[in-house]
C-alpha positions in Angstrom: 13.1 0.9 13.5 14.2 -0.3 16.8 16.0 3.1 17.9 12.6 4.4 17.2 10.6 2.4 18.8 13.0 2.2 22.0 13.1 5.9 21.6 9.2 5.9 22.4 9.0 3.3 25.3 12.1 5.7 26.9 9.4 8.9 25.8 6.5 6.9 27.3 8.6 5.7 30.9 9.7 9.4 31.4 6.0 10.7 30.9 4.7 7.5 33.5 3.1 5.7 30.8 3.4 1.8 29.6 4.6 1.1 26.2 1.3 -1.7 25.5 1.3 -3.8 22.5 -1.2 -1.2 20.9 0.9 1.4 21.5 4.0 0.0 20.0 1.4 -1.3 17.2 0.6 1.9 16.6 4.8 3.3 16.9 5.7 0.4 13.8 2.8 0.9 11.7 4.0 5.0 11.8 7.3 4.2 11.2 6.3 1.6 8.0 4.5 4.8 6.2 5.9 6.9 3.3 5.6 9.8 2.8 2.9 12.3 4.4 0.1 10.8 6.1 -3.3 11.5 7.8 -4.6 9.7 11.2 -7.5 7.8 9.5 -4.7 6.5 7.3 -2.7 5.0 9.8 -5.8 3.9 11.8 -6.7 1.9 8.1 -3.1 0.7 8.1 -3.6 -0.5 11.3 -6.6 -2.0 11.3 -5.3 -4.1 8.2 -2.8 -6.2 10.8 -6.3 -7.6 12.3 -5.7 -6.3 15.7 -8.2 -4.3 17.7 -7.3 -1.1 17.5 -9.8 1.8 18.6 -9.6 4.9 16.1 -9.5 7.1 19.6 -6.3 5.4 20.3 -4.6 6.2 17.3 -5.6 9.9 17.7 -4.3 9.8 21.5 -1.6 9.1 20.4 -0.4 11.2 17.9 0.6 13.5 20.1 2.9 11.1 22.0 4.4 10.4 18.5 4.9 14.0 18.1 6.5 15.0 21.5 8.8 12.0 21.5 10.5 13.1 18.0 9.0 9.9 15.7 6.3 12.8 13.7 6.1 16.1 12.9 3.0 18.0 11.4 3.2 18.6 7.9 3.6 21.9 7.3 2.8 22.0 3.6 -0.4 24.3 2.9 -2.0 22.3 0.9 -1.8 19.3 3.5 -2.9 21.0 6.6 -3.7 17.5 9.5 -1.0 15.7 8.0 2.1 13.9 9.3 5.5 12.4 8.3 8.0 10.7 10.5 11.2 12.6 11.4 13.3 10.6 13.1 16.1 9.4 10.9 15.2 10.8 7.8 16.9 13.6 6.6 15.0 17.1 6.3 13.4 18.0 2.9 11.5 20.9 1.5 8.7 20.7 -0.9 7.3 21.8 -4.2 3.3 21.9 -3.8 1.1 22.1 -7.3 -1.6 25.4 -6.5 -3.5 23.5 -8.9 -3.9 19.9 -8.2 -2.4 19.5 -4.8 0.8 17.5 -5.9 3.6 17.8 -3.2 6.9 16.7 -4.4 9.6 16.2 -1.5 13.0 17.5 -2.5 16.5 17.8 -0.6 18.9 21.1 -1.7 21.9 21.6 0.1 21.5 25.1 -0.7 18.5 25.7 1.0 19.7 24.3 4.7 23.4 26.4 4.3 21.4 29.5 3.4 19.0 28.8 6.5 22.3 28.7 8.6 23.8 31.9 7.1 20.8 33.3 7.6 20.5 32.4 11.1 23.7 32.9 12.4 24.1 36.5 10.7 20.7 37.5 12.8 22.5 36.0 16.0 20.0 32.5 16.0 20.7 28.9 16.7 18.8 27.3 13.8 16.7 24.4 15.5 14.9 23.8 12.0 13.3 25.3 9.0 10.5 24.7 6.6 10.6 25.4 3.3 7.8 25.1 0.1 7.9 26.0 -3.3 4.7 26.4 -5.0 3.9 26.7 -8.7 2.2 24.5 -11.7 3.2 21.4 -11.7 3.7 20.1 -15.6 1.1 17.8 -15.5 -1.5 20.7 -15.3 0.3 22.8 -17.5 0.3 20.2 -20.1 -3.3 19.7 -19.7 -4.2 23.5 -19.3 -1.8 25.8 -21.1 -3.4 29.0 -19.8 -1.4 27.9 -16.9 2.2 27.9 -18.1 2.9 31.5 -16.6 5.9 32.7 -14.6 5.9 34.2 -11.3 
């Protein structure tokens, strides 16, 4: 956590801005979360430490978060205004449920060498990729059979 956060304050000094104790609130309450998350839950997260902090802060922020490398937007269809932290983890694709919204985060080796092969056949330097898989998760199919089909 502290290459992130030092990663922020370095983010922060090169854009003329002050890490504050809010701000590197808000940095460590980010990098505690699992998993995809929307503003209002880290603002609830953070508003769980006691601290004063404004929801408009939080949301000013994002961006910063984003810029510096710490987040990226979700790209997951059926989580559109959601984020995950980035930095450190290792990238992931997901399966999303069409039915019930379940996103399951997987890793396949497969799927980042193909990227590459891909890319470098067509003469690009891959920079990233994003990948989802959607179908019926078994959950739903168990309760609705009807929706057991194959694409």
């Amino acid at each position: 956590m502290h290459a992130a956060v030092e990663r922020f304050r370095i983010y922060l000094h090169a854009c003329g801005l002050r890490m504050t104790g809010v701000r590197e609130l808000i940095v460590k309450a980010t990098l505690a979360r699992e998993g995809h998350f929307r503003v209002d839950d880290l603002w609830s997260d953070l508003r769980g430490t006691g601290k004063p902090v404004a929801v408009s802060t939080v949301y000013r922020t994002v961006p910063h978060l984003m810029r510096s490398g710490l987040i990226a937007p979700v790209t997951v269809s059926a989580e559109r205004g959601s984020y995950e932290v980035v930095f450190g983890r290792a990238e992931h694709d997901h399966l999303v449920c069409v039915e019930c919204g379940l996103v399951v985060e997987f890793s396949e080796e497969a799927f980042s060498t193909l990227g590459r092969q891909v890319a470098e056949r067509h003469g690009f330097t891959l920079t990233g990729y994003v990948h989802e898989l959607s179908g019926v998760c078994q959950a739903c199919r168990e309760s609705r059979p009807s929706l057991g089909v194959s694409a």
